[in-house]
C-alpha positions in Angstrom: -4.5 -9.5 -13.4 -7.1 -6.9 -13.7 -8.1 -3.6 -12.2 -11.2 -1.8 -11.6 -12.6 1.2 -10.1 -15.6 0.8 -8.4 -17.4 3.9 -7.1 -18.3 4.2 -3.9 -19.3 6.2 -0.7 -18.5 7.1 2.9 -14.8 7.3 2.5 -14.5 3.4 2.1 -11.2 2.5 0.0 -10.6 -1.1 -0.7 -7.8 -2.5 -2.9 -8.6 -5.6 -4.3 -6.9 -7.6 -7.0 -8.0 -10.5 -8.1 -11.6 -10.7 -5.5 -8.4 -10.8 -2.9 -8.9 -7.6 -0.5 -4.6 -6.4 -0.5 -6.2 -2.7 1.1 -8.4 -1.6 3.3 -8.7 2.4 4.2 -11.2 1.8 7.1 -9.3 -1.0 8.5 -5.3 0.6 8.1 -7.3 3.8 9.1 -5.4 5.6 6.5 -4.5 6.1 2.9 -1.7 3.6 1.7 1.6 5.2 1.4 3.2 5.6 -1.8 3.8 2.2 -3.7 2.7 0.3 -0.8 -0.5 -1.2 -3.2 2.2 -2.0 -5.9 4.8 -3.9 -3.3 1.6 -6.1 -2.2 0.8 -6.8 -5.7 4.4 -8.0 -5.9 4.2 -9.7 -3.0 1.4 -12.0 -4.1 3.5 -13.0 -7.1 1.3 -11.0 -9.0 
């Protein structure tokens, strides 16, 4: 697995692991609660 930041603008923030999108700020409309990204790296069998 492997994890990058990539800069961006206009508020976007997309989690994705693995070119699979796992979080999207503009589609939840919000910020992901605290180890929410972690439990759907689990979940994937990550």
């Amino acid at each position: 697995m492997r994890a990058e930041l990539v800069r961006g603008g206009g508020g976007i923030f997309d989690v994705v692991v693995d070119g699979e999108k796992i979080f999207s700020k503009h589609e939840e409309g919000r910020f992901p609660e605290e180890d929410e990204i972690v439990a759907a790296i689990r979940a994937r069998g990550a």
